[in-house]
KEMI-251046 format. One record per residue: residue in three letters; z, y, x of N, C-alpha, C, CB in turn. Coordinates in nm, 3 decimals, decimal comma. Glycine has a CB too. Layout:
<pts>
{rest ALA | npz Z | npy Y | npx X | capz Z | capy Y | capx X | cpz Z | cpy Y | cpx X | cbpz Z | cbpy Y | cbpx X}
...
</pts>
This chain:
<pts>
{rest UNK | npz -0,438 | npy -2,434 | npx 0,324 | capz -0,511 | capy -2,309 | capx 0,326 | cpz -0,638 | cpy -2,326 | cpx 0,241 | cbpz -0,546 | cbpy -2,265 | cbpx 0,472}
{rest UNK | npz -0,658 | npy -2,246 | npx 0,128 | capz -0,752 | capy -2,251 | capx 0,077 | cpz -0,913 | cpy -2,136 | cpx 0,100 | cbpz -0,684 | cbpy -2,256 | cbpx -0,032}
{rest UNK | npz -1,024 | npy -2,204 | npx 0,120 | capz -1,094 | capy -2,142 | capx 0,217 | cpz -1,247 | cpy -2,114 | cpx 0,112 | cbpz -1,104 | cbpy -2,252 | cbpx 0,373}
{rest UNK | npz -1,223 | npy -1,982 | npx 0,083 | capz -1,361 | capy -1,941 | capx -0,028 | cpz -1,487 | cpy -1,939 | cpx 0,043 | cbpz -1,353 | cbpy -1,780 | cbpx -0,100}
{rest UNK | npz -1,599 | npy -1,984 | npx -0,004 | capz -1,742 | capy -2,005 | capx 0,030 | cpz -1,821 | cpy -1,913 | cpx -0,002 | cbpz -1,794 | cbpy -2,108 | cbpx -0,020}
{rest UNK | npz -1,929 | npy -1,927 | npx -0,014 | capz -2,011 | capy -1,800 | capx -0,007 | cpz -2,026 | cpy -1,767 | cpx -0,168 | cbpz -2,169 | cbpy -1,822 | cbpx 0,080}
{rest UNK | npz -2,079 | npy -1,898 | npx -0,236 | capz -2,091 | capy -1,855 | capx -0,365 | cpz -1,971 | cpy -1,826 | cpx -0,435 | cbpz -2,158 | cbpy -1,942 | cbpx -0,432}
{rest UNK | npz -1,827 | npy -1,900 | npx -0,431 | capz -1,723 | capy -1,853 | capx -0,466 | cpz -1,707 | cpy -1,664 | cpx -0,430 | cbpz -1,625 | cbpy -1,953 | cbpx -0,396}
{rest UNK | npz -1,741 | npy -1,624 | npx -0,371 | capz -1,739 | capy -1,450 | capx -0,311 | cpz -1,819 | cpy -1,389 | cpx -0,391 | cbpz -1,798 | cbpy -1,411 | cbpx -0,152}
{rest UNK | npz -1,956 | npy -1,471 | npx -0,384 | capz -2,075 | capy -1,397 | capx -0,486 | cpz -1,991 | cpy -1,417 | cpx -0,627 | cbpz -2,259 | cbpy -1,490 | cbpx -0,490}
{rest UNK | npz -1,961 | npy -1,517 | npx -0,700 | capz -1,930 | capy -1,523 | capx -0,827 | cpz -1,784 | cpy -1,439 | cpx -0,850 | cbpz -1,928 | cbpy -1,676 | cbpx -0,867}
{rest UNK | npz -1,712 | npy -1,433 | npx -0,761 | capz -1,636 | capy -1,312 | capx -0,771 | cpz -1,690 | cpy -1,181 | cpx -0,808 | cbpz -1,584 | cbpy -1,294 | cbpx -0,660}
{rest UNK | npz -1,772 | npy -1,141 | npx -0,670 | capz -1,817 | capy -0,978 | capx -0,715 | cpz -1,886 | cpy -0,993 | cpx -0,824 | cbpz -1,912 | cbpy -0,886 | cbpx -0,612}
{rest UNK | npz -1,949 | npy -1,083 | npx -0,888 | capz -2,005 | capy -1,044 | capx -1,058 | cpz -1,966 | cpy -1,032 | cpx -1,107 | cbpz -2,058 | cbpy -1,084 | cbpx -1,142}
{rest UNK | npz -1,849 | npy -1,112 | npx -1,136 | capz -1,706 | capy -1,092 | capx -1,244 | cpz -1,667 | cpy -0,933 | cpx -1,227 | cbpz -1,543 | cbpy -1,205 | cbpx -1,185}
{rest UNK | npz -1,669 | npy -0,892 | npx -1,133 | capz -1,565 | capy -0,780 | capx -1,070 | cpz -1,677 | cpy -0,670 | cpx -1,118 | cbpz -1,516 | cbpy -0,788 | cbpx -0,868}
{rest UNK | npz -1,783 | npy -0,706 | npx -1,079 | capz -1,939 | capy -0,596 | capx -1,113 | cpz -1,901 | cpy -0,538 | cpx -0,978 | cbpz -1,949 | cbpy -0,449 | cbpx -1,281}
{rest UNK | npz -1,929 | npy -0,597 | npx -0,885 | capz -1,939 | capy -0,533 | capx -0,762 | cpz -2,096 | cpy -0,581 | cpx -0,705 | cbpz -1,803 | cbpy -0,581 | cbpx -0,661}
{rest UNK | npz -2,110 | npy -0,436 | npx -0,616 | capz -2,226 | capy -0,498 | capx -0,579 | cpz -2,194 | cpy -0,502 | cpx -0,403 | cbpz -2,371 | cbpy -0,406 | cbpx -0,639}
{rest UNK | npz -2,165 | npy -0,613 | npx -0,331 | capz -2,153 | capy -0,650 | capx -0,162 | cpz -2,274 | cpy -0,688 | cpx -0,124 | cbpz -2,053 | cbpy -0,772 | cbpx -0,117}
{rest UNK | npz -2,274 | npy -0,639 | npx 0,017 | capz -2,347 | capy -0,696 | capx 0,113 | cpz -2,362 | cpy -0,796 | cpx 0,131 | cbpz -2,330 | cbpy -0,674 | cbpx 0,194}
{rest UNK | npz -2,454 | npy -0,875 | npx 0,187 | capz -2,449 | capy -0,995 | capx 0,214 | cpz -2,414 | cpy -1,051 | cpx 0,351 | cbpz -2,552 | cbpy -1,031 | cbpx 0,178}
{rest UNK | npz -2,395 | npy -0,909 | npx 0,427 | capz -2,311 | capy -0,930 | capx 0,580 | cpz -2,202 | cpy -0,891 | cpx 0,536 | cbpz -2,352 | cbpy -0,844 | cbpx 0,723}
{rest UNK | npz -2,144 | npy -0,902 | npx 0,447 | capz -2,015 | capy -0,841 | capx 0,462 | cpz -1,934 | cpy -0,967 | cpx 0,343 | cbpz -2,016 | cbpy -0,642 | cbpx 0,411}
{rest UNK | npz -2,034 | npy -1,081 | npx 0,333 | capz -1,952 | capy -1,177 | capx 0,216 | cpz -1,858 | cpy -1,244 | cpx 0,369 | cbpz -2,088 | cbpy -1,333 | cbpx 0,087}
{rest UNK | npz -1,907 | npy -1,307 | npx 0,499 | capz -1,759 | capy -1,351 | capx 0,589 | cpz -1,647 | cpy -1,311 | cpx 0,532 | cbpz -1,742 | cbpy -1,290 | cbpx 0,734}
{rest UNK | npz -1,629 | npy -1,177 | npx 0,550 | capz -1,512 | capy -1,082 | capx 0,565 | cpz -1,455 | cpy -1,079 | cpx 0,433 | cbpz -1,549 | cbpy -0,934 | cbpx 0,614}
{rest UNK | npz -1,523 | npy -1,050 | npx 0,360 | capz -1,475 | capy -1,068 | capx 0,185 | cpz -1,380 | cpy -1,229 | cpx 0,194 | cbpz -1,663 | cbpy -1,090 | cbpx 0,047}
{rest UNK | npz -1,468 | npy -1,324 | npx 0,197 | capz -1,472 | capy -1,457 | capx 0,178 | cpz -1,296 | cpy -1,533 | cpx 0,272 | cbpz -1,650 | cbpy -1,509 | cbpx 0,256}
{rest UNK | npz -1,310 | npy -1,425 | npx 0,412 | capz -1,171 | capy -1,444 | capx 0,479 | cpz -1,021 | cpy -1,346 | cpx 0,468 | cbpz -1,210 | cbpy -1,440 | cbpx 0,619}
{rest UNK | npz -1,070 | npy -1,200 | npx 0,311 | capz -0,942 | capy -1,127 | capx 0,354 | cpz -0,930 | cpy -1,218 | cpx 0,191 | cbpz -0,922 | cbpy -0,912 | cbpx 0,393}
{rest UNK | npz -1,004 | npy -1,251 | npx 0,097 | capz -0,987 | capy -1,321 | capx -0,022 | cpz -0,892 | cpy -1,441 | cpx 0,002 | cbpz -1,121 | cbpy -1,364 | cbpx -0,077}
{rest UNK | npz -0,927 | npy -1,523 | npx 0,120 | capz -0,830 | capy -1,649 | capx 0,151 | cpz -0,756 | cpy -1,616 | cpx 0,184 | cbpz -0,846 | cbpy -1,745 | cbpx 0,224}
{rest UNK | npz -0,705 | npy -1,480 | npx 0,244 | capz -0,562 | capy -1,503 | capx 0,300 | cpz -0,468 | cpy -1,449 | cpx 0,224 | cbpz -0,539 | cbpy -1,450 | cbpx 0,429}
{rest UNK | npz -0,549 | npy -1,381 | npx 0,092 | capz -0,466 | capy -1,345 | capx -0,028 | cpz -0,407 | cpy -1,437 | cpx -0,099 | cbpz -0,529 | cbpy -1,281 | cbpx -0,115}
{rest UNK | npz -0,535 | npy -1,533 | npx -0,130 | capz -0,472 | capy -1,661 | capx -0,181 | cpz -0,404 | cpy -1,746 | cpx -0,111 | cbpz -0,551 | cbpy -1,734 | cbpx -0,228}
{rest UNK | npz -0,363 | npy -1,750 | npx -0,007 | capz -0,278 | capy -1,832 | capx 0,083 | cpz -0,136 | cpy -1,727 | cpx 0,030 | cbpz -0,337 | cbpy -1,834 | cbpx 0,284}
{rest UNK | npz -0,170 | npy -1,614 | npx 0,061 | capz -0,017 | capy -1,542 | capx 0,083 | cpz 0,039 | cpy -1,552 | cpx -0,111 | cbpz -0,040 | cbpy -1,315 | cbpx 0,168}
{rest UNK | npz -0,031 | npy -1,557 | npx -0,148 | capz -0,005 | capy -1,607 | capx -0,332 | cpz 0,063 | cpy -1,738 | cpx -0,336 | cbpz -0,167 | cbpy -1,637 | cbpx -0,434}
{rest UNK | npz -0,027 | npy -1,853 | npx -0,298 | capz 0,071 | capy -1,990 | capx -0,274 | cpz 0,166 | cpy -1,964 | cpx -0,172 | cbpz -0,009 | cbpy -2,126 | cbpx -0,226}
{rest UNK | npz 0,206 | npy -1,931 | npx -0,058 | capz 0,330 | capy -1,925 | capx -0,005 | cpz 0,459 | cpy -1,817 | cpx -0,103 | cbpz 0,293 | cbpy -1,868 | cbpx 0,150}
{rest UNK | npz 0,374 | npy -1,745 | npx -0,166 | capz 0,519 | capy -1,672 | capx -0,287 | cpz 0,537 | cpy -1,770 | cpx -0,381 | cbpz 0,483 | cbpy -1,510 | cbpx -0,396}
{rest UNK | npz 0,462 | npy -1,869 | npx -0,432 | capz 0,514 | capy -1,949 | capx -0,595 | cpz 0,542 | cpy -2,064 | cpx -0,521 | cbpz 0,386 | cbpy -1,981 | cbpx -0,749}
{rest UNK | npz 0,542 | npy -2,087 | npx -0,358 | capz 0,647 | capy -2,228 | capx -0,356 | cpz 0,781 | cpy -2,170 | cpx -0,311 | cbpz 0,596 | cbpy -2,366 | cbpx -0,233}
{rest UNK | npz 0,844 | npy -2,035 | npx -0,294 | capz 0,956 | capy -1,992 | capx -0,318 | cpz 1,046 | cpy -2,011 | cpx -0,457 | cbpz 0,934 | cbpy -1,880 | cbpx -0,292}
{rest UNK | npz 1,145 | npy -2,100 | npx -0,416 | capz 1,228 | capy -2,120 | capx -0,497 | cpz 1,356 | cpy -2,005 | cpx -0,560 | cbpz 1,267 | cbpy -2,224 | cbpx -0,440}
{rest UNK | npz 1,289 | npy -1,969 | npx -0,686 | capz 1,327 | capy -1,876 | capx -0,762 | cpz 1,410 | cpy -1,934 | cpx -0,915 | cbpz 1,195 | cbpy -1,795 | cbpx -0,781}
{rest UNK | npz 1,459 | npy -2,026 | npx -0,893 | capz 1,531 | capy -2,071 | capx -0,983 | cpz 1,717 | cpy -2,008 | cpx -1,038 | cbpz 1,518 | cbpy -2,206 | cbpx -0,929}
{rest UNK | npz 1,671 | npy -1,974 | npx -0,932 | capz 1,864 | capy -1,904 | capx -0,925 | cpz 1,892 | cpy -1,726 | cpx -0,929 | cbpz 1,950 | cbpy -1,954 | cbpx -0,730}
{rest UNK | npz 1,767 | npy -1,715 | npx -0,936 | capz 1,700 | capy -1,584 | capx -0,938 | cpz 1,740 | cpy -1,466 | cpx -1,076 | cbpz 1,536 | cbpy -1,627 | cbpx -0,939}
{rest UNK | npz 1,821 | npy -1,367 | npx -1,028 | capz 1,829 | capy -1,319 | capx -1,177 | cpz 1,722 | cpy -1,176 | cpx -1,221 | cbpz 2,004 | cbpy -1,275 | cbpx -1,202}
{rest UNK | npz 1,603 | npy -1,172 | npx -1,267 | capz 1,541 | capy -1,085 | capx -1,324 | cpz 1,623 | cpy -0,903 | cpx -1,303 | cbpz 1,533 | cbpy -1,153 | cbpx -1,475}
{rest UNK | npz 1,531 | npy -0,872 | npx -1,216 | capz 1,555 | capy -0,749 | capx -1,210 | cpz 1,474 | cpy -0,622 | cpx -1,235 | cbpz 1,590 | cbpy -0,747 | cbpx -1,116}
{rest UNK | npz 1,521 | npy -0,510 | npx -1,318 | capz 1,394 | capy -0,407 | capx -1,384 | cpz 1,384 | cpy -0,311 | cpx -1,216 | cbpz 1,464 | cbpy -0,274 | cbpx -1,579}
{rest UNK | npz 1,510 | npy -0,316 | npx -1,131 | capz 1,430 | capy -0,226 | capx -1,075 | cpz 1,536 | cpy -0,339 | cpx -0,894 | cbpz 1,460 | cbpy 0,006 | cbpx -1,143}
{rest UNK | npz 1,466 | npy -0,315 | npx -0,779 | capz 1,558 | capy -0,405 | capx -0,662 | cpz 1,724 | cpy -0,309 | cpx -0,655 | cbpz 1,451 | cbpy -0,397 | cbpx -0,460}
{rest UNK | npz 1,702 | npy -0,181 | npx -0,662 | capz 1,834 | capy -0,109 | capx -0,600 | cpz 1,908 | cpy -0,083 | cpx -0,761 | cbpz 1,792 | cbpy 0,068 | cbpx -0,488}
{rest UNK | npz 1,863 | npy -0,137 | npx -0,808 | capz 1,975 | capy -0,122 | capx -0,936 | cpz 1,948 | cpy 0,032 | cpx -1,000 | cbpz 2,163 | cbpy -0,136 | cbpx -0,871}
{rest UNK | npz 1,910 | npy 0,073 | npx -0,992 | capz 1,884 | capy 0,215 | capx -1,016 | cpz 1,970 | cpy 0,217 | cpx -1,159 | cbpz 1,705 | cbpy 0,260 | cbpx -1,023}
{rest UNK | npz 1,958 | npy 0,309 | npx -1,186 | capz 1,987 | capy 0,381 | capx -1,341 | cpz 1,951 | cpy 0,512 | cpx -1,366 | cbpz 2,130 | cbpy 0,387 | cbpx -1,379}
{rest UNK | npz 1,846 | npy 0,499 | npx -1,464 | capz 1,720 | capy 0,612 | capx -1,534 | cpz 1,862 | cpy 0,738 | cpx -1,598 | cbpz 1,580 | cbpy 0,504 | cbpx -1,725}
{rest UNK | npz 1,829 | npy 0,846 | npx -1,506 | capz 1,914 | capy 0,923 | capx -1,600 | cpz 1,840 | cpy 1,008 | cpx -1,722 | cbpz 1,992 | cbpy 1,023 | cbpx -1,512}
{rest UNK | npz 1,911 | npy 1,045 | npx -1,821 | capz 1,813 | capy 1,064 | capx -1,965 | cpz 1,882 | cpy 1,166 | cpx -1,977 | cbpz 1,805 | cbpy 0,956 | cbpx -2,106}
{rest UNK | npz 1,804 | npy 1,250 | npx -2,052 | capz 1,839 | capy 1,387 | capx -2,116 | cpz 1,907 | cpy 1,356 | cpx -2,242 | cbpz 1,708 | cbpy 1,482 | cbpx -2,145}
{rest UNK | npz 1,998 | npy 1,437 | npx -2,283 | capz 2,032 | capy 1,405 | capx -2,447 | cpz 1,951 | cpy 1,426 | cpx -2,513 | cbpz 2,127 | cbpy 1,467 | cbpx -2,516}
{rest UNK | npz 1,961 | npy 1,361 | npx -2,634 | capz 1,861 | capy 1,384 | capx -2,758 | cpz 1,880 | cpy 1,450 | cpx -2,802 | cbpz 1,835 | cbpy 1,322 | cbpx -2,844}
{rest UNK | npz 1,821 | npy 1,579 | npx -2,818 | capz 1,823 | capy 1,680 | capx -2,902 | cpz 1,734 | cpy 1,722 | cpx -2,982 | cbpz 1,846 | cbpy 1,758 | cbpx -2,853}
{rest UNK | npz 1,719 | npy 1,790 | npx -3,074 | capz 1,628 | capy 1,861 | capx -3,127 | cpz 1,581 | cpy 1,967 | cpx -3,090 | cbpz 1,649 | cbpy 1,878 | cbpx -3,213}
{rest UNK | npz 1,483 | npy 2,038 | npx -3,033 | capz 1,418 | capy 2,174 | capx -2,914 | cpz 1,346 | cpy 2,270 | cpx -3,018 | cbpz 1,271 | cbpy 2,109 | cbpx -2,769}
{rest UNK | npz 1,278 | npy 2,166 | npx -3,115 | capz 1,197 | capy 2,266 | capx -3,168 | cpz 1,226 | cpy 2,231 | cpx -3,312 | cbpz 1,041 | cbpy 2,264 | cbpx -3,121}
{rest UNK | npz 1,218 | npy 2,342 | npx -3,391 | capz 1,212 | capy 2,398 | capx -3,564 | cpz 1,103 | cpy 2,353 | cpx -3,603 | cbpz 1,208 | cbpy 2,562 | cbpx -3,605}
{rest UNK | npz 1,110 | npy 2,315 | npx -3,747 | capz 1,033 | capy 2,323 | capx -3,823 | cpz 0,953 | cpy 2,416 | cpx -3,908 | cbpz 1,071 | cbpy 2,274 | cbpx -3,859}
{rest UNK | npz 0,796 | npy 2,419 | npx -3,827 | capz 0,722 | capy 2,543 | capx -3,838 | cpz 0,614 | cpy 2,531 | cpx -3,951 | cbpz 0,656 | cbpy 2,577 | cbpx -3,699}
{rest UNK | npz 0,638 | npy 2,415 | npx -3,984 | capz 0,540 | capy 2,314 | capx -4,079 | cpz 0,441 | cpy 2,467 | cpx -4,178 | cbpz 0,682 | cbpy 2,173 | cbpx -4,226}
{rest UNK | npz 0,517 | npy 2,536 | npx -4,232 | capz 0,514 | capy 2,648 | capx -4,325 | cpz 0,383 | cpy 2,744 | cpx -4,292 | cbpz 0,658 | cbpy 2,731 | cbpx -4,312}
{rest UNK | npz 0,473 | npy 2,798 | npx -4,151 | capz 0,387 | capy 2,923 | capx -4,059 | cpz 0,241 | cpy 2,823 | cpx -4,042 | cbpz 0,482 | cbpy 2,979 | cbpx -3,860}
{rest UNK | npz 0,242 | npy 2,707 | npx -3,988 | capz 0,118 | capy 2,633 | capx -3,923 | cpz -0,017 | cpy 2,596 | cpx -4,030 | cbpz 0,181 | cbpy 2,482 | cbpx -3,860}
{rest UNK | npz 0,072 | npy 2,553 | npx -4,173 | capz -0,035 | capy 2,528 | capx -4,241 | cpz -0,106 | cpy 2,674 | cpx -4,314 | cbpz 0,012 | cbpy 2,417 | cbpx -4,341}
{rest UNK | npz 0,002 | npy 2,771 | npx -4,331 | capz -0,059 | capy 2,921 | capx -4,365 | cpz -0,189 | cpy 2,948 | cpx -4,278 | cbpz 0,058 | cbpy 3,049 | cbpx -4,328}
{rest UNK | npz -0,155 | npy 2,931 | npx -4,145 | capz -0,315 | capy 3,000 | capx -4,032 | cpz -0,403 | cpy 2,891 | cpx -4,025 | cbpz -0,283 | cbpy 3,047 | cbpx -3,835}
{rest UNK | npz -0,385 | npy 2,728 | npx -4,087 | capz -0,493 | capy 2,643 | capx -4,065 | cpz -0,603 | cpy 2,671 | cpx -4,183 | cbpz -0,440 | cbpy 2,491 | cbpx -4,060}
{rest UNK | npz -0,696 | npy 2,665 | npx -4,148 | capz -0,824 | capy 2,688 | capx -4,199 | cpz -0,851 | cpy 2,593 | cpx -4,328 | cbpz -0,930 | cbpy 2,664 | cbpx -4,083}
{rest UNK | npz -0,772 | npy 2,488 | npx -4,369 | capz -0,846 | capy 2,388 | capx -4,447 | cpz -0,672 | cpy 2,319 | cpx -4,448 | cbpz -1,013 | cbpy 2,289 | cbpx -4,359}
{rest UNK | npz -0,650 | npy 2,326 | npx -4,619 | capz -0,481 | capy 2,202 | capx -4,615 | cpz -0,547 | cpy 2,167 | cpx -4,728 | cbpz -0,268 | cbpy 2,260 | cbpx -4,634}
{rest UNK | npz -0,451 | npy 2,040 | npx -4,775 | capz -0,424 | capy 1,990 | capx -4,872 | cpz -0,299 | cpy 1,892 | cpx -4,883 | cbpz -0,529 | cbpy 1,946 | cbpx -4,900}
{rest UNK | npz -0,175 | npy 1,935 | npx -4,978 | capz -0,125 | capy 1,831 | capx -5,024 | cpz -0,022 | cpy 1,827 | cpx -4,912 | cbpz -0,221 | cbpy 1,715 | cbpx -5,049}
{rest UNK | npz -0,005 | npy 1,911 | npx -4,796 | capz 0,030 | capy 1,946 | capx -4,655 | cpz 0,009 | cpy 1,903 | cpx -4,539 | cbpz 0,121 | cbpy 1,949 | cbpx -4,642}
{rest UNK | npz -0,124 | npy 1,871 | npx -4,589 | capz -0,227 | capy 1,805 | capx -4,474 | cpz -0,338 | cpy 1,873 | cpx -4,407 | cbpz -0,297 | cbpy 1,695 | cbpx -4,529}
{rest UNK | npz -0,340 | npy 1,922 | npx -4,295 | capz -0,499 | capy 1,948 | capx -4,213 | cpz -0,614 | cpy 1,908 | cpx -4,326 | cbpz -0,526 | cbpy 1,825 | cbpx -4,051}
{rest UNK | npz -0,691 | npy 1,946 | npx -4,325 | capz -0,847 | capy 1,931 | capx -4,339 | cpz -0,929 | cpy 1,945 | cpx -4,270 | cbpz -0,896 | cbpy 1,985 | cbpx -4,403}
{rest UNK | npz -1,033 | npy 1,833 | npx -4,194 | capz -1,089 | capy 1,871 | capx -4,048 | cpz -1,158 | cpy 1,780 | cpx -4,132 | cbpz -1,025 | cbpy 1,855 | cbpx -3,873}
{rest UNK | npz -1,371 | npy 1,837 | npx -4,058 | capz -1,474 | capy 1,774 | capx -4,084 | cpz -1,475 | cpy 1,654 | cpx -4,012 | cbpz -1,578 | cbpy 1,847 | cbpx -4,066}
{rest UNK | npz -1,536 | npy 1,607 | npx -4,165 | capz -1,566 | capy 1,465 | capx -4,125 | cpz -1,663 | cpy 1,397 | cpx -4,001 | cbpz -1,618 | cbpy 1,419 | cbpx -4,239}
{rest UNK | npz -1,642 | npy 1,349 | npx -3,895 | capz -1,711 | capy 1,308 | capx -3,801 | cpz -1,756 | cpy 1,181 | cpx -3,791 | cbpz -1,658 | cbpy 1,333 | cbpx -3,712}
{rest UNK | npz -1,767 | npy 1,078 | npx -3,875 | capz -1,786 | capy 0,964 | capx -3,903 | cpz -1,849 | cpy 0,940 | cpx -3,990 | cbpz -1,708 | cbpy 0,914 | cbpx -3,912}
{rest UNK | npz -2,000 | npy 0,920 | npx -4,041 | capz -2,018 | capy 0,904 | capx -4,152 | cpz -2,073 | cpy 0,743 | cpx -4,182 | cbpz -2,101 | cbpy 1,015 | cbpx -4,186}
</pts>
C-alpha cells in the first residue's frame, strides 16, 4: 500500500493548480492512496492473453450511407459574398 504524505498532496495540488485546505490534505492524502493502490492491483492483472477490444459488448457502429445531400452552390455563394477573388472569400485581415 502506498501511503501519500502531506507534501506529496501539496505538490500535487500545484501541479493540478488547485487550491486545498489544509484540513482537508488527510482526506485528499487517503482517497489519493487508495487510487493508487486500486491502480497497482489493475497492472498486476495478468493481461497477456487478452485480446484488445474497441468496445466490451462487441457492438457495431451502424453508419449511414455515403451520400452526397448537398449541391454545389459554389456560384450562388460567391455572387452575395462581399469580397472574392480567384474563387476565394476575401475577409479583413486580423493579424497584422
Amino acid at each position: 500500500m502506498s501511503t501519500l504524505d502531506k507534501s506529496d498532496v501539496e505538490k500535487i495540488a500545484f501541479l493540478a493548480r488547485l487550491g486545498i485546505d489544509e484540513q482537508d490534505i488527510p482526506e485528499y492524502a487517503a482517497n489519493l492512496s487508495n487510487i493508487l493502490d486500486m491502480v497497482e492491483q489493475l497492472n498486476s492483472v495478468d493481461t497477456d492473453n487478452v485480446k484488445p477490444m474497441a468496445h466490451p459488448l462487441d457492438g457495431v457502429q451502424r453508419l449511414r450511407p455515403d451520400e452526397v445531400t448537398e449541391t454545389n452552390d459554389r456560384e450562388n455563394l460567391m455572387a452575395h459574398a462581399p469580397e472574392t477573388e480567384a474563387g476565394l472569400f476575401l475577409v479583413p485581415r486580423v493579424v497584422e
